[in-house]
N, C-alpha and C positions, 0 to 999 in steps of 0.2 A: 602686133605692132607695139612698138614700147610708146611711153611718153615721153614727149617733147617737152624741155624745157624752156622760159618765155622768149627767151634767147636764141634756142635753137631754131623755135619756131620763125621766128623773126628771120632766122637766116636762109630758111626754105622757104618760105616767101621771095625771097632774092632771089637763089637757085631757079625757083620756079618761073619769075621772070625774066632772069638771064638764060634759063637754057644750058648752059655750060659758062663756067668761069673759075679763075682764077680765084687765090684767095685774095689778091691787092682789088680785083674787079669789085670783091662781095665787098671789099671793106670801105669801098670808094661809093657805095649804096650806103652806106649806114651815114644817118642825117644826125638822130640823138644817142648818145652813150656808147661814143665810137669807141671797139674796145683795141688793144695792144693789136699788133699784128698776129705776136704768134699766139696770143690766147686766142684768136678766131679760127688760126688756123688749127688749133685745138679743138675748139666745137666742131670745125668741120671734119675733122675726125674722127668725134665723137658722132657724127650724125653717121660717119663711114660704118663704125662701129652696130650703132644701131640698124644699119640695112638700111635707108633713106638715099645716101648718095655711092654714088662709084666713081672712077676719077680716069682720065689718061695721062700717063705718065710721059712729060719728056725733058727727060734729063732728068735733074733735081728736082724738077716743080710741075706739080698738078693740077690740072684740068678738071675739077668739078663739075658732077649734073646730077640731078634729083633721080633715083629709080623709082620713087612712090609720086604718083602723078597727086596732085592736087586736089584730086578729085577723090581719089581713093582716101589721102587723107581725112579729106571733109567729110565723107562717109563716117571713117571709122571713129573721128571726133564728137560727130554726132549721134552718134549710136550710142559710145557710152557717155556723153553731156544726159539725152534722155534718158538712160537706164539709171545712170548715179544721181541725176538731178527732179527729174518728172516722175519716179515709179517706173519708168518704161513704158510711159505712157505719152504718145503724141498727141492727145485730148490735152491733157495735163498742161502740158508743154503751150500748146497754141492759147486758153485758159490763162497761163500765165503772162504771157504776150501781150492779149486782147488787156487784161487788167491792166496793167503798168502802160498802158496807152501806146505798145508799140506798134500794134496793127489796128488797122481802120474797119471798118464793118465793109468796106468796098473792097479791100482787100483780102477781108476772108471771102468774101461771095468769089471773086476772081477765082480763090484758093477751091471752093465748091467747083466752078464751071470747070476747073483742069479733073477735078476728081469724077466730076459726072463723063464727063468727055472719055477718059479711062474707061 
């Protein structure tokens, strides 16, 4: 899977909650740093390009939708975040969290009961 840029990213987001769309639909989603028209419809190209979306054509103008679900993304995101950022280590990773006061001591116990439960 290639890498997304902040942009791209940003724009399959959209995709992924629109389901199918247009480029004028994606660009009527974008709230901050609304870009040109056809420079969007360029990234959306560029995501075509990358494997991310496929399109239905009718007539002149296309029908966008995500083929990489959301979910698959966030896997693949997080696998190399841990690998290039934690050592490849989820110890690491959650260590970091807990430090920087992002998780709660109730919320790792939680994170224990799903892993006991497994």
């Amino acid at each position: 899977m290639q890498k997304l840029t902040n942009k791209e990213e940003e724009i399959m987001h959209i995709l992924w909650n629109l389901k199918k769309a247009f480029v004028k639909d994606v660009l009527a989603e974008i709230v901050e740093d609304k870009p040109h028209y056809n420079t969007l419809s360029t990234i959306i190209r560029n995501l075509e390009e990358k494997g991310y979306v496929s399109y239905t054509a009718y007539g002149n103008t296309h029908q966008y939708y995500p083929i990489i679900s959301k979910e698959a993304y966030r896997k693949e995101f997080m696998n190399t975040a841990i690998e290039n950022y934690f050592n490849n280590s989820y110890k690491n990773m959650v260590s970091f969290f807990a430090e920087e006061q992002k998780i709660s001591a109730k919320e790792l116990r939680e994170i224990l009961d799903i892993i006991e439960k497994k």
